[in-house]
MARMARZA-23802 format. One record per residue: residue number from 1; residue in one letter; x, y, z of N, C-alpha, C in turn. Coordinates in Angstrom, 3 decimals, always signed. Layout:
BEGIN
NUM|A|X|Y|Z|X|Y|Z|X|Y|Z
...
//
This chain:
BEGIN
1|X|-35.116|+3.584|+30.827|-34.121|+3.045|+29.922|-33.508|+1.815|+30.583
2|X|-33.857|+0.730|+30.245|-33.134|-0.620|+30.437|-32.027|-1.018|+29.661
3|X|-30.675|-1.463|+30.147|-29.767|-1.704|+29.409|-28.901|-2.778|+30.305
4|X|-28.610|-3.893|+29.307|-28.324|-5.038|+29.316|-26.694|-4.859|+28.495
5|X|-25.706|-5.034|+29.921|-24.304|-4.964|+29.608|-23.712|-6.629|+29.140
6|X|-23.846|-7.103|+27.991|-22.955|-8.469|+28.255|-21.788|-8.331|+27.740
7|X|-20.620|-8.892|+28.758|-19.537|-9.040|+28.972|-18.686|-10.088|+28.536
8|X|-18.488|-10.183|+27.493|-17.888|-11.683|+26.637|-16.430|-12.114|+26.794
9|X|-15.326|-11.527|+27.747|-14.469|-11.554|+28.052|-14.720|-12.696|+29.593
10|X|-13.291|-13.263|+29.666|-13.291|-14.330|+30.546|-12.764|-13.118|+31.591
11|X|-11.735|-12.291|+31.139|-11.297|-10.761|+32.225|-12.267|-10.194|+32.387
12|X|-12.725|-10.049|+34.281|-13.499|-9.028|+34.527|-12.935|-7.557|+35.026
13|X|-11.579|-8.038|+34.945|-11.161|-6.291|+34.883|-10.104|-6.112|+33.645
14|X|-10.508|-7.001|+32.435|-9.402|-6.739|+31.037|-9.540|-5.513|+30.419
15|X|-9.159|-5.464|+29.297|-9.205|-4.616|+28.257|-10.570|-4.318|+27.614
16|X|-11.390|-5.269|+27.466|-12.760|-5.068|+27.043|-13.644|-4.890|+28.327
17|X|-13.433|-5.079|+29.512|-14.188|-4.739|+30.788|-13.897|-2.771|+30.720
18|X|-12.504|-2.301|+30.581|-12.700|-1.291|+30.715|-13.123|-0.155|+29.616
19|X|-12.967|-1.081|+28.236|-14.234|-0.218|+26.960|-15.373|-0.038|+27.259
20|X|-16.302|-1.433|+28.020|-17.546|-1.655|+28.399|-17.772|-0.483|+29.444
21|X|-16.784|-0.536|+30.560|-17.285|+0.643|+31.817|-17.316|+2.033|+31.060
22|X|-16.651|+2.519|+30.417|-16.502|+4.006|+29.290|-17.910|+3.742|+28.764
23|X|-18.111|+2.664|+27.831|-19.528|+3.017|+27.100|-20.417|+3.039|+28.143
24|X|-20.691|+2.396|+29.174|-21.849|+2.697|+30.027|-21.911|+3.869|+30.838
25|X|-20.210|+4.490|+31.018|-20.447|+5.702|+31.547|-21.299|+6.895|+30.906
26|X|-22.042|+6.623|+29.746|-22.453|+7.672|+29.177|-24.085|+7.560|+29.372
27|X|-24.528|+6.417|+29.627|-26.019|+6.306|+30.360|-26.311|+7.424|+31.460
28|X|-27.208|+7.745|+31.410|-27.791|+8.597|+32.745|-28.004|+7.973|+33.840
29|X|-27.760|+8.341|+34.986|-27.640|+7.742|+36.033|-29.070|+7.020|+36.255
30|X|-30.379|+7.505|+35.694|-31.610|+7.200|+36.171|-31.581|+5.682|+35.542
31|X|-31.066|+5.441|+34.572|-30.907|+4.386|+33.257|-31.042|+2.838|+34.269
32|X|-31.406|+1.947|+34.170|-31.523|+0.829|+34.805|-30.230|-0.213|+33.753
33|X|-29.651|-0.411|+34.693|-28.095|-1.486|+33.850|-28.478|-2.808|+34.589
34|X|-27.700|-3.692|+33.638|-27.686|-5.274|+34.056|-26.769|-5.432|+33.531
35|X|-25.454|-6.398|+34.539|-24.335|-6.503|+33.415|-24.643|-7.329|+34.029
36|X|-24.077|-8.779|+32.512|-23.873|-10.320|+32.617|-22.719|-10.385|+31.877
37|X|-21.716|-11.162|+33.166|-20.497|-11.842|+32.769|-20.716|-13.207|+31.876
38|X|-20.251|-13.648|+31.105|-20.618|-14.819|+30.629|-19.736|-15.404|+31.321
39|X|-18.645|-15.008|+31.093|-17.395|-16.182|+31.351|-17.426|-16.653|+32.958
40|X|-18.702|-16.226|+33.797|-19.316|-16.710|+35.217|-20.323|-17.416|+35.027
41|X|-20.910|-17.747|+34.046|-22.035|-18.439|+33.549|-21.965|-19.664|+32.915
42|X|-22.557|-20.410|+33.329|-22.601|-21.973|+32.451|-23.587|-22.114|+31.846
43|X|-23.143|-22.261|+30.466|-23.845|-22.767|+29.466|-23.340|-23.143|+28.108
44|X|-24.157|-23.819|+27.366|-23.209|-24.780|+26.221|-23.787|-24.103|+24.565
45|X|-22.975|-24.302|+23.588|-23.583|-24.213|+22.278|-24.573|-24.459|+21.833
46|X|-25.065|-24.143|+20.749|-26.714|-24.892|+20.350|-26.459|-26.300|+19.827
47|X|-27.097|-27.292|+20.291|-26.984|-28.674|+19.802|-28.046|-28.724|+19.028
48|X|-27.928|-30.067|+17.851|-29.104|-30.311|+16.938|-30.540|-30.779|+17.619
49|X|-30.565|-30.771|+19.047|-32.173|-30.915|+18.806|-33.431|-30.498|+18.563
50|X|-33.301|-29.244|+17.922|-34.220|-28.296|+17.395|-35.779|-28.626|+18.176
51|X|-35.679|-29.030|+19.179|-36.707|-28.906|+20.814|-37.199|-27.268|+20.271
52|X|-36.512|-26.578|+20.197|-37.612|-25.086|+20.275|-37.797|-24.489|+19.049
53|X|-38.159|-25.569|+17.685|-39.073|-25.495|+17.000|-39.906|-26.373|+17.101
54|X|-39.987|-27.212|+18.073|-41.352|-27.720|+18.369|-42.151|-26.978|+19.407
55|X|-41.545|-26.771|+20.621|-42.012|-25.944|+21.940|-41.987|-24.124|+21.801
56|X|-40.947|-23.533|+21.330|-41.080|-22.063|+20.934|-40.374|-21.859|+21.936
57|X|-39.286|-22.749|+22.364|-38.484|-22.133|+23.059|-37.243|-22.839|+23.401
58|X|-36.258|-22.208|+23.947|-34.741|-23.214|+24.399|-35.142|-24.176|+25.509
59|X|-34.817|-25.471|+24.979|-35.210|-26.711|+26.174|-33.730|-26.855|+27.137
60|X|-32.983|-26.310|+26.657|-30.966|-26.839|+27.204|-31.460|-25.886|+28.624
61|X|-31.071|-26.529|+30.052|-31.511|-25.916|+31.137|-30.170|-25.573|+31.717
62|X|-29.732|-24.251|+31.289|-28.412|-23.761|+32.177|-28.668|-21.898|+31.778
63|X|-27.438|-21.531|+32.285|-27.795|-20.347|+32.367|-28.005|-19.090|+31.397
64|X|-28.434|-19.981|+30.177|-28.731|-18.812|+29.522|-30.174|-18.657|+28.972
65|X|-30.826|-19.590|+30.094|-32.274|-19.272|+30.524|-32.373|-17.783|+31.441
66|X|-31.538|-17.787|+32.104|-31.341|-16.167|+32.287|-31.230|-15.379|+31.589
67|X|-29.837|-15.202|+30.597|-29.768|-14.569|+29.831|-30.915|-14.426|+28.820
68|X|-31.878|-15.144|+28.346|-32.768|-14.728|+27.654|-33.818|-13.699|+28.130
69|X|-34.060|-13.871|+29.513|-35.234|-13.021|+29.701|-34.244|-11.539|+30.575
70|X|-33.045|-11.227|+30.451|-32.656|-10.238|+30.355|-32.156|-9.359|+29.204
71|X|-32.426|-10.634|+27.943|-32.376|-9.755|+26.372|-33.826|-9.248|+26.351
72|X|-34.476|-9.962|+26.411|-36.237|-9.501|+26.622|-36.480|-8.307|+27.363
73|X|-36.435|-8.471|+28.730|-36.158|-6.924|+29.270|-35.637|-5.825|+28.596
74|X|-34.301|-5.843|+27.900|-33.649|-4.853|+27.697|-33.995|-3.960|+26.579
75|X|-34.292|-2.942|+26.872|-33.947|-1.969|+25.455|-32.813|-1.575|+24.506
76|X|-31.477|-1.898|+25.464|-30.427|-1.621|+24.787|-29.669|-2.466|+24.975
77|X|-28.820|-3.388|+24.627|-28.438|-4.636|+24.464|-26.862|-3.775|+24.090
78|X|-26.006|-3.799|+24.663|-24.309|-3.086|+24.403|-23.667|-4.706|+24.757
79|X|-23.080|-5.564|+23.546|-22.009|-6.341|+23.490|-20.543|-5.898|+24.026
80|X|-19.842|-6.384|+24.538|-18.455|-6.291|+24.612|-17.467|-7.596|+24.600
81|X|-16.548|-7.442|+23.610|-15.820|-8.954|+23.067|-14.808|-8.705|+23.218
82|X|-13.605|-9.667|+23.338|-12.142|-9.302|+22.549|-12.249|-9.774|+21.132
83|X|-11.664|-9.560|+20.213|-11.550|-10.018|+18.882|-10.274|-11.751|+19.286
84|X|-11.119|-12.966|+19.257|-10.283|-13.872|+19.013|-10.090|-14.347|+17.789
85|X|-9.104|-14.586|+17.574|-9.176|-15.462|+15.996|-9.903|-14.828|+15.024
86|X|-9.592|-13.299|+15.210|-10.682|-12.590|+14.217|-12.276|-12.827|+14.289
87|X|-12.850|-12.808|+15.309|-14.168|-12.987|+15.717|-14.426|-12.803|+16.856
88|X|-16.033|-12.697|+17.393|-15.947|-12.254|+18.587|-15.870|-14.024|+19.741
89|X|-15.763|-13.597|+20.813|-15.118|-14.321|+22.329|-16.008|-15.419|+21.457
90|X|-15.487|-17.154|+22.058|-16.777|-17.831|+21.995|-17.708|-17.646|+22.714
91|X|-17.712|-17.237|+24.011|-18.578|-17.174|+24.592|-19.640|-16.273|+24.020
92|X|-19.583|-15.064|+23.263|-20.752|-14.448|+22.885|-21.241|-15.463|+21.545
93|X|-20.533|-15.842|+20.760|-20.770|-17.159|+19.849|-21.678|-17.782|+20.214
94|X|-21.683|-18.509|+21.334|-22.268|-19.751|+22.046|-23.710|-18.736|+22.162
95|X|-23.614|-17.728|+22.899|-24.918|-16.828|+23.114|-25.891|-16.674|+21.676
96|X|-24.941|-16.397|+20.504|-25.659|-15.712|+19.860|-26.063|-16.818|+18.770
97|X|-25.502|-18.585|+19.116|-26.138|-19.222|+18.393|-27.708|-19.804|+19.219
98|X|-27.584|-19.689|+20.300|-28.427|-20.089|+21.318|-29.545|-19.003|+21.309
99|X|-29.331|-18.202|+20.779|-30.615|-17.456|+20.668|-31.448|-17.254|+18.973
100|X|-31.043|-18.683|+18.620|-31.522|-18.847|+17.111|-33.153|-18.783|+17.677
101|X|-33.779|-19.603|+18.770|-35.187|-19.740|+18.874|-35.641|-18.545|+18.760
102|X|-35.389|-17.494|+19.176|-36.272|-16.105|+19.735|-36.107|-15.071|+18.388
103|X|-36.637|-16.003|+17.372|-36.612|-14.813|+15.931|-38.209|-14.757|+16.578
104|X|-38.119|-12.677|+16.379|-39.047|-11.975|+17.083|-38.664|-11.065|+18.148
105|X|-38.196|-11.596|+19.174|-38.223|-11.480|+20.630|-37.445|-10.107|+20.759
106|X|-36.276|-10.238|+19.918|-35.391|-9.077|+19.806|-35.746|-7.948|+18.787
107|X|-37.154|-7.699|+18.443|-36.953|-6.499|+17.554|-37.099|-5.653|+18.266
108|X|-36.622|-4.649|+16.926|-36.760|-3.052|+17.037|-35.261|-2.938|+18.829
109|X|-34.989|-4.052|+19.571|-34.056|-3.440|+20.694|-32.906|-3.040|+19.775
110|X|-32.224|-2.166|+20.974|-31.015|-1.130|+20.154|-29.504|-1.543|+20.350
111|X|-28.938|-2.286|+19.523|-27.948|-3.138|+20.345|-26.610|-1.988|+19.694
112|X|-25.330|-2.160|+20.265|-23.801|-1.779|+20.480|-23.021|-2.878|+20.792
113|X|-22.125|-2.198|+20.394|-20.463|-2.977|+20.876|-19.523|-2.597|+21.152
114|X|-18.595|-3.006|+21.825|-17.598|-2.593|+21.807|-16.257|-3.419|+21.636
115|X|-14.943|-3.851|+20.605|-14.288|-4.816|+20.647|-12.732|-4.638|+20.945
116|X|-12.155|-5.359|+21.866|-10.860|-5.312|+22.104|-9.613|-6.247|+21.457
117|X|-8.871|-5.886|+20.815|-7.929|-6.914|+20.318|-6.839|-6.340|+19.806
118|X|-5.950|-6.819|+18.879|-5.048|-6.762|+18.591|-4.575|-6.186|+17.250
119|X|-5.912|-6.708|+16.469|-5.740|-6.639|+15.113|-7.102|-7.513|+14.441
120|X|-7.523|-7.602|+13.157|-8.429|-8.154|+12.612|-10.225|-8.289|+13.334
121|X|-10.380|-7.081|+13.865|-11.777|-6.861|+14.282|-12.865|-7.059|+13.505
122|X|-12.490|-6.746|+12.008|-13.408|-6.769|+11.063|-14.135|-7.915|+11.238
123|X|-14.188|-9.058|+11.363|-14.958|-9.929|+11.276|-15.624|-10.091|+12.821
124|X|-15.320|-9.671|+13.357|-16.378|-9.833|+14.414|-16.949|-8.720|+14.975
125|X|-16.497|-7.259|+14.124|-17.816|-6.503|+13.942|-18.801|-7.272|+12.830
126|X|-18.476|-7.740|+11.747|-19.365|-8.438|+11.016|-20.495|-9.460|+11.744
127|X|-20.047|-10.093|+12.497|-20.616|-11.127|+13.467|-21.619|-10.374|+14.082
128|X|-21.854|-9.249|+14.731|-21.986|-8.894|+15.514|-23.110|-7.669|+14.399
129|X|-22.670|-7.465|+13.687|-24.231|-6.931|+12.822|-24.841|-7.752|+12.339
130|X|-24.680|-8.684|+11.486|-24.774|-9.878|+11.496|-26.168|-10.391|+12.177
131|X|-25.870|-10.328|+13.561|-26.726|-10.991|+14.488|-27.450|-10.075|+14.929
132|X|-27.008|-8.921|+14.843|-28.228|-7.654|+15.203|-29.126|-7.591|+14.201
133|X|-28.633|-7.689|+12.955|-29.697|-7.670|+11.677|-30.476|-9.034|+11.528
134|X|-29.737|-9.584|+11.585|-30.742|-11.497|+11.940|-31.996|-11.054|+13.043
135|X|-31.648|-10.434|+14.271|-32.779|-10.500|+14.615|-33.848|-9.301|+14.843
136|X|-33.538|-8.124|+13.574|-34.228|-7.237|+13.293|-33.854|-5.953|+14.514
137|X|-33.203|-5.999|+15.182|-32.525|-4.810|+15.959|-32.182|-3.735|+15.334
138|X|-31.787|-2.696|+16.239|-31.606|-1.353|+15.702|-30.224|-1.334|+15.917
139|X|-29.111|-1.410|+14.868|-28.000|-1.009|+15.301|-27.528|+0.569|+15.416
140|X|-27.057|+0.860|+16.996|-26.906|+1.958|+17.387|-25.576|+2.656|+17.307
141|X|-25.230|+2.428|+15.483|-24.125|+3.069|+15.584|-22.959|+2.351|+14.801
142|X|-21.861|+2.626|+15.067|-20.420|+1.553|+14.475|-19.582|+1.242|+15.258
143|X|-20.340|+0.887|+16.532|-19.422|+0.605|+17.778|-18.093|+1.126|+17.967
144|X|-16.975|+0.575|+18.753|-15.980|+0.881|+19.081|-15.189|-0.004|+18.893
145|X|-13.862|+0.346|+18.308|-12.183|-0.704|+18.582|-11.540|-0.488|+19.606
146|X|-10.735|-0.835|+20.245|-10.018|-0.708|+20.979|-8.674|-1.840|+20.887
147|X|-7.255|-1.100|+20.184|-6.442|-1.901|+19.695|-5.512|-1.668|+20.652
148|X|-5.373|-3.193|+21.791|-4.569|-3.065|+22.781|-3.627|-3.755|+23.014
149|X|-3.071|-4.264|+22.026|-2.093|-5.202|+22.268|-1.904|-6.608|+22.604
150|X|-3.322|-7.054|+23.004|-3.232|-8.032|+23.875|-3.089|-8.482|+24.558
151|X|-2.048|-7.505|+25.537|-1.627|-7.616|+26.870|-3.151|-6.981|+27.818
152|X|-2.976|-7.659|+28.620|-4.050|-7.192|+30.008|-3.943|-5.587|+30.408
153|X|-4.332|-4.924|+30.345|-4.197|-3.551|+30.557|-3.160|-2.622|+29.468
154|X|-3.392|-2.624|+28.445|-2.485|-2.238|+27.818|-3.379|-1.146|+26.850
155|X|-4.573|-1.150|+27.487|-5.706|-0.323|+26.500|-5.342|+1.277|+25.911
156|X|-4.187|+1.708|+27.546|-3.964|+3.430|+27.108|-2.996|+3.202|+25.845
157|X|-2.244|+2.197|+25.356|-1.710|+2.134|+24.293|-2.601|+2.829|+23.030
158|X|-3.512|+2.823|+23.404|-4.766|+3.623|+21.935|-5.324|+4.181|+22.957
159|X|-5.375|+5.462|+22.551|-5.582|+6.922|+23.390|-7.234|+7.131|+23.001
160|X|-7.817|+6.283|+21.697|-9.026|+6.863|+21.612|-9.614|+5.978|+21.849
161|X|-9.570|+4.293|+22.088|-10.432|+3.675|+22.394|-11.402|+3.816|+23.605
162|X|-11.084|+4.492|+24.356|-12.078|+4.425|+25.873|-12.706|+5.917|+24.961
163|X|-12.149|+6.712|+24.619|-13.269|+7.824|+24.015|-14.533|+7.152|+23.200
164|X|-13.864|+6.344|+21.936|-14.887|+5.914|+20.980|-15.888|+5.221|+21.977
165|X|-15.099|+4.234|+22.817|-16.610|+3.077|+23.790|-17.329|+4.068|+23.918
166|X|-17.086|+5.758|+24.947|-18.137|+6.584|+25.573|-18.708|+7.180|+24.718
167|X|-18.336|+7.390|+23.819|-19.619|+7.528|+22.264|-19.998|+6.762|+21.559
168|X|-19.702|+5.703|+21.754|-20.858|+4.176|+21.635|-21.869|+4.605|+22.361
169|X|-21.628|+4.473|+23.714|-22.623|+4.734|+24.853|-23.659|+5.603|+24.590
170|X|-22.743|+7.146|+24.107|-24.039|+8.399|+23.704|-24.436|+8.181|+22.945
171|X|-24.410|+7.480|+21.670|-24.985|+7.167|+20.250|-26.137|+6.394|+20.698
172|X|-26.062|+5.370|+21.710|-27.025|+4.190|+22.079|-28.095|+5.038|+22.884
173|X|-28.030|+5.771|+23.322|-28.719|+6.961|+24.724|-29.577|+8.154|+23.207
174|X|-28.438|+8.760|+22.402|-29.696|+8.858|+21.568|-30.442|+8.489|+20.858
175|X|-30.036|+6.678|+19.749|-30.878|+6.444|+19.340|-32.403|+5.783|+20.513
176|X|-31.975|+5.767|+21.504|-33.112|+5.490|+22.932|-34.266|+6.511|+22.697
177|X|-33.547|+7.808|+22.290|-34.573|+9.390|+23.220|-35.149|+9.581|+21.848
178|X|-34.446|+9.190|+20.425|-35.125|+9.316|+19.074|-36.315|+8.176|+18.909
179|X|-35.942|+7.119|+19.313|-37.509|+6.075|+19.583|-38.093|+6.316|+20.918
180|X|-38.064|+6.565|+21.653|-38.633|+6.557|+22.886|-39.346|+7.866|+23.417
181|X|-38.376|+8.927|+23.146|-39.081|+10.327|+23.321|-38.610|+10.472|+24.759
182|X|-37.068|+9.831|+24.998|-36.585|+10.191|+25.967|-37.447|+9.330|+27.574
183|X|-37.908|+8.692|+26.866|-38.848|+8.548|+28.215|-38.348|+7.579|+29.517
//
């Protein structure tokens, strides 16, 4: 089981860092994880030069030439955002326009989420199926909220959000063992 943690928060120990650690606590220890911080990563929006519909691939050389061949790897793809402006981080934005080239690349993987904010999540759970269904993925579930105020650690304010992330997690672990056969 390969699973690819991205981290769309600029906080690596915020409110959505500690939904993300709950949902992954529910992987089996044997489970192979990769977490990518974005907000440690350089890289830019999709610009108009549509280079990878000529070549079949992203020509922009920064780091989410990484990030692509760790969506490729992964079987389970678990998002984690804050809800800004009613949508998810830009930074997963920037990701998820940048991976317009790779219609294909992502089927059948089993993607999750998990979102932290304040209020108005709805639209960037929308975003976020959205882009799982754009690129033919298995969504594993109805992810998680986590309504924290906004303040930096303020997550125990909602008593069930770190529950719901860790049944994100198990939902993603069984739709794995229902395609995979556990393997």
């Amino acid at each position: 089981m390969k699973v690819l943690a991205i981290f769309g928060s600029p906080r690596r120990e915020g409110n959505t860092a500690q939904m993300m650690e709950s949902a992954l606590s529910a992987f089996p220890k044997e489970a192979e994880i990769h977490e990518l911080y974005l907000g440690e990563l350089t890289f830019s929006g999709c610009g108009p030069c549509r280079e990878c519909k000529v070549v079949g691939n992203c020509v922009i050389d920064d780091d989410m030439q990484q990030v692509y061949k760790e969506m490729i790897w992964a079987d389970i793809i678990l998002f984690g955002t804050p809800a800004q402006f009613s949508d998810v981080s830009a930074d997963i934005k920037k990701l998820m326009e940048r991976t317009w080239w790779m219609k294909g690349a992502l089927i059948n993987k089993i993607g999750g989420y998990v979102i932290s904010g304040r209020r108005y999540m709805e639209s960037a759970q929308n975003t976020l199926h959205a882009f799982m269904l754009r690129h033919r993925m298995i969504l594993g579930g109805s992810g998680a909220l986590g309504f924290t105020f906004t303040e930096m650690g303020t997550l125990e304010n909602d008593p069930l959000a770190l529950r719901d992330a860790y049944y994100t997690g198990v939902r993603l672990v069984e739709m794995y063992e229902l395609i995979y056969g556990g393997q």
